[in-house]
C-alpha positions as CSV (number, residue, x, y, z in Angstrom):
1,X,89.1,98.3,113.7
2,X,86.1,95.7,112.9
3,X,86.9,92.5,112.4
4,X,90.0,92.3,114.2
5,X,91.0,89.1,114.3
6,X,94.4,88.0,116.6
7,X,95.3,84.2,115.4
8,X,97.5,82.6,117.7
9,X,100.9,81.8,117.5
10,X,100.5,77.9,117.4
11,X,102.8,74.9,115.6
12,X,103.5,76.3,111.9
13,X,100.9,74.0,110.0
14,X,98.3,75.0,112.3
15,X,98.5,78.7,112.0
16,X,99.1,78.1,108.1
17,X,96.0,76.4,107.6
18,X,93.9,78.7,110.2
19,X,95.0,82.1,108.5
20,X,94.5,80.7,104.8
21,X,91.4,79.6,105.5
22,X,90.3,82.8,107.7
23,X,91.9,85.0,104.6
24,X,89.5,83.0,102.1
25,X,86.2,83.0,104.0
26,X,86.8,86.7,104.2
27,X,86.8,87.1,100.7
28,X,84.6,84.8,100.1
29,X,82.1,87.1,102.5
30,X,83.2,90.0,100.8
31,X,82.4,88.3,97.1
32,X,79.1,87.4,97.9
33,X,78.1,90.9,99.0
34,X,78.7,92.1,96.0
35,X,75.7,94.3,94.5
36,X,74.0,92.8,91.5
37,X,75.6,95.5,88.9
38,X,71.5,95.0,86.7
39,X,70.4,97.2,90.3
40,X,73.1,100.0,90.2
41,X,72.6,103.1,88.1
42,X,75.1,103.7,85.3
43,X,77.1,106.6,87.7
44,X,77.2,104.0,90.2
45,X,78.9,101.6,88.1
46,X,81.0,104.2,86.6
47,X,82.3,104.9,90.1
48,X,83.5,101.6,91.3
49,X,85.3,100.9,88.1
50,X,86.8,104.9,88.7
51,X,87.2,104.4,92.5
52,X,88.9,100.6,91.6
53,X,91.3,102.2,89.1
54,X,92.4,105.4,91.3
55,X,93.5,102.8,93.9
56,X,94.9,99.8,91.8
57,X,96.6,101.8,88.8
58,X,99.2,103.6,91.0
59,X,99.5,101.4,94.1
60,X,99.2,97.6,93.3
61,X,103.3,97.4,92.1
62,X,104.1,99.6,95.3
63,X,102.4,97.2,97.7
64,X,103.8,94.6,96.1
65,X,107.4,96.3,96.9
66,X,107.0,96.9,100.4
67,X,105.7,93.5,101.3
68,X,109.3,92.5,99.2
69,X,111.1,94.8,100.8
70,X,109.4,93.5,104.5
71,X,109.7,89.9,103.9
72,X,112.7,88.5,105.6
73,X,112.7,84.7,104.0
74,X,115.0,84.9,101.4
75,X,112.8,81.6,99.7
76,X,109.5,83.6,99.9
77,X,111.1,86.7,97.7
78,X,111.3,84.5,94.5
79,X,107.5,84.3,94.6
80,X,107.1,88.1,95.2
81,X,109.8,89.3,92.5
82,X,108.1,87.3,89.7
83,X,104.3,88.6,90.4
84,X,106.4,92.1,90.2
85,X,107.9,90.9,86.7
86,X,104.7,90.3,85.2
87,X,103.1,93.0,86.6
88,X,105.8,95.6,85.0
89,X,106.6,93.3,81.8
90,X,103.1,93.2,80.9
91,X,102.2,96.9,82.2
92,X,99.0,95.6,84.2
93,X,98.9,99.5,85.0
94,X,98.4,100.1,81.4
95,X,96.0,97.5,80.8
96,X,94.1,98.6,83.3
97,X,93.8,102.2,82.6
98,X,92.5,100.9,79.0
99,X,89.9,99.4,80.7
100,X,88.6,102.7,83.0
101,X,89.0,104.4,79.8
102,X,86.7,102.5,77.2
103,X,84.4,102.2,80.5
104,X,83.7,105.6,80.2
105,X,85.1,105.5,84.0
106,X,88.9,106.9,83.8
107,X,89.3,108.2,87.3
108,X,88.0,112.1,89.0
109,X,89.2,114.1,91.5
110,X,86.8,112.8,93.4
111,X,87.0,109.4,92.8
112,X,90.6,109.3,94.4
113,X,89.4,112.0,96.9
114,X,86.6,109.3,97.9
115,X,89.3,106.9,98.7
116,X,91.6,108.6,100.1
117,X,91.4,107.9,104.2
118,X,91.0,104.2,103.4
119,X,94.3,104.2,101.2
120,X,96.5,106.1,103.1
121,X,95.7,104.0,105.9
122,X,96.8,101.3,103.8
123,X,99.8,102.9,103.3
124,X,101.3,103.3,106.5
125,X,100.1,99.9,107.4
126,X,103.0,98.7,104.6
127,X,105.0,101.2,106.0
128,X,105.6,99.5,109.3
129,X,107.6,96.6,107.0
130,X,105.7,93.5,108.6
131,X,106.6,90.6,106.7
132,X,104.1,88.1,107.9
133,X,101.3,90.5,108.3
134,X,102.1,91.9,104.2
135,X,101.8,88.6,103.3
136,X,98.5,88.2,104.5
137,X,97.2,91.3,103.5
138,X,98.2,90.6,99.5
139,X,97.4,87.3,99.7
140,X,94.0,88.6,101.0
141,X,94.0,91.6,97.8
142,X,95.3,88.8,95.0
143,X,92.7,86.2,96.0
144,X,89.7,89.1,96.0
145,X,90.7,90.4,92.7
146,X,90.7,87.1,91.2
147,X,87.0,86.5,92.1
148,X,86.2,90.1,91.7
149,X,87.2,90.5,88.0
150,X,83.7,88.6,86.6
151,X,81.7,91.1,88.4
152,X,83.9,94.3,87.4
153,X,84.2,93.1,84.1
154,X,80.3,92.9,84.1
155,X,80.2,97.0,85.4
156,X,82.2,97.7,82.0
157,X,80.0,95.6,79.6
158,X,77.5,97.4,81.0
159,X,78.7,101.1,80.3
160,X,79.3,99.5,76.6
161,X,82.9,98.6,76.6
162,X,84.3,95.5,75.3
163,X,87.7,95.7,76.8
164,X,88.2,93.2,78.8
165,X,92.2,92.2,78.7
166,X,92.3,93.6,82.2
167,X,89.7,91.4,83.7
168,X,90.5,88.3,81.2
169,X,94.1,88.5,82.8
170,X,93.7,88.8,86.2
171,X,90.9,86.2,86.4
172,X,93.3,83.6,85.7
173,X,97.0,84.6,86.6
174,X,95.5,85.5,90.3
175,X,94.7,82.5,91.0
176,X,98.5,81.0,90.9
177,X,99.7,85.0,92.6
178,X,97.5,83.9,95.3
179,X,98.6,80.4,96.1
180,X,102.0,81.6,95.8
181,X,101.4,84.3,98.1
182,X,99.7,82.0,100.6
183,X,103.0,79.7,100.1
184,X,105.2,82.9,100.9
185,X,103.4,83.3,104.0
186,X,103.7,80.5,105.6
187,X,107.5,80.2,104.8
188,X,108.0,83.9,105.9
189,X,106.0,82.5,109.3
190,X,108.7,80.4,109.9
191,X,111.6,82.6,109.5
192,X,110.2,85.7,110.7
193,X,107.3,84.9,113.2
194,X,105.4,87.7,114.7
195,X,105.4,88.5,118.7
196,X,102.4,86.6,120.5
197,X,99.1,88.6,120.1
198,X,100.2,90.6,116.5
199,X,97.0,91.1,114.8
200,X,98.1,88.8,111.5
201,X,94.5,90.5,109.5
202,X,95.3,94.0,110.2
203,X,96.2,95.0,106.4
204,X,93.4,92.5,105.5
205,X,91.2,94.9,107.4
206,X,92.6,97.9,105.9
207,X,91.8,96.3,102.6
208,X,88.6,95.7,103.2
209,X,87.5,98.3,104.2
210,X,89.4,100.3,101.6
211,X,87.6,98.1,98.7
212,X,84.1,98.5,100.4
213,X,84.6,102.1,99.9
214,X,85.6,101.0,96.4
215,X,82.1,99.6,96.3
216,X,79.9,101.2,98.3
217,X,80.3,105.0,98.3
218,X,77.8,107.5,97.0
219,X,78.6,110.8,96.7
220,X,74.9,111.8,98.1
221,X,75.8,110.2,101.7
222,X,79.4,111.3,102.2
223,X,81.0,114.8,103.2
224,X,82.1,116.9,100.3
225,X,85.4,116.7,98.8
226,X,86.4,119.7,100.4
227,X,85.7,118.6,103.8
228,X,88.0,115.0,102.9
């Protein structure tokens, strides 16, 4: 895959600070790509919110789950179980299915179609129960989402809705999920450290390229849903 990056297995605080910062500049490179919602067409809008939603509404809490159930240091799962409280307490699914709705952008068959390569990729990534490499990868999803919420929330506005509890919550209680994360990474590196040469970005690099098929996909220049 693009962008594989293998960090090396050096003294704790070293390899801490090194992925953190790697895992930031790559959404930071990912933020600032962004296209300027003014230029996209009302479908195209209408499609990233979709796309967004037929990933996020369904899978967030499950990702969430295998990177608890992969993490091995029993002082990281406190961090994990409490983003999965508020998550189900609060029914983020549901808040964010109000938003797609009053968008005008409540999910299609080919919407989840569209992403549907990219995501199960993501999924058997999980599958393989890496703690470390989890860790990075939802560190990596929590901090994006965080600095992604202005622009989706702008896409809704756009289409007329004023919904915004979705975007309004995640643009603030992301940014504590993600330092938590980022502090449940580097104790699970500890614990559980991966074999020399593991590709710690791997599920970063599934989720990037999962969430620029979020953004970027037009039906015009991709096979038909029948072909996916």
């Amino acid at each position: 895959m693009s962008g594989q990056a293998v960090l090396p297995q050096a003294e704790s605080t070293t390899s801490d600070s090194l992925i953190q910062q790697t895992i930031t500049d790559k959404i930071d490179e990912m933020i600032n790509s962004l296209p300027d919602p003014k230029e996209l067409t009302s479908e195209e809008r209408r499609g990233i919110i979709g796309r967004y939603t037929a990933v996020l509404e369904g899978n967030f809490i499950y990702w969430m789950t295998a990177t608890l159930i992969a993490t091995k240091a029993e002082d990281a799962k406190p961090i994990l179980l409490e983003n999965l409280h508020e998550e189900c307490r609060d029914s983020h699914p549901h808040m964010l299915r109000k938003f797609a709705i009053e968008a005008h952008a409540f999910p299609t068959a080919q919407d989840g179609l569209s992403v549907h390569e990219d995501l199960t990729n993501m999924r058997l990534f999980l599958g393989k129960l890496s703690g470390v490499q989890s860790l990075a990868a939802m560190a990596f999803f929590e901090g994006f989402i965080q600095k992604f919420m202005p622009f989706l929330a702008s896409l809704a506005a756009a289409e007329g809705s004023g919904e915004m509890e979705y975007t309004d919550v995640h643009g603030v209680c992301d940014i504590a999920h993600t330092e938590g994360l980022f502090q449940a990474l580097a104790t699970e590196m500890v614990i559980d450290p991966p074999a020399p040469g593991t590709d710690l970005l791997e599920g970063v690099n599934y989720l990037r390229a999962l969430l620029n098929r979020i953004i970027s996909y037009r039906p015009e220049s991709a096979a038909s849903v029948e072909d996916l």
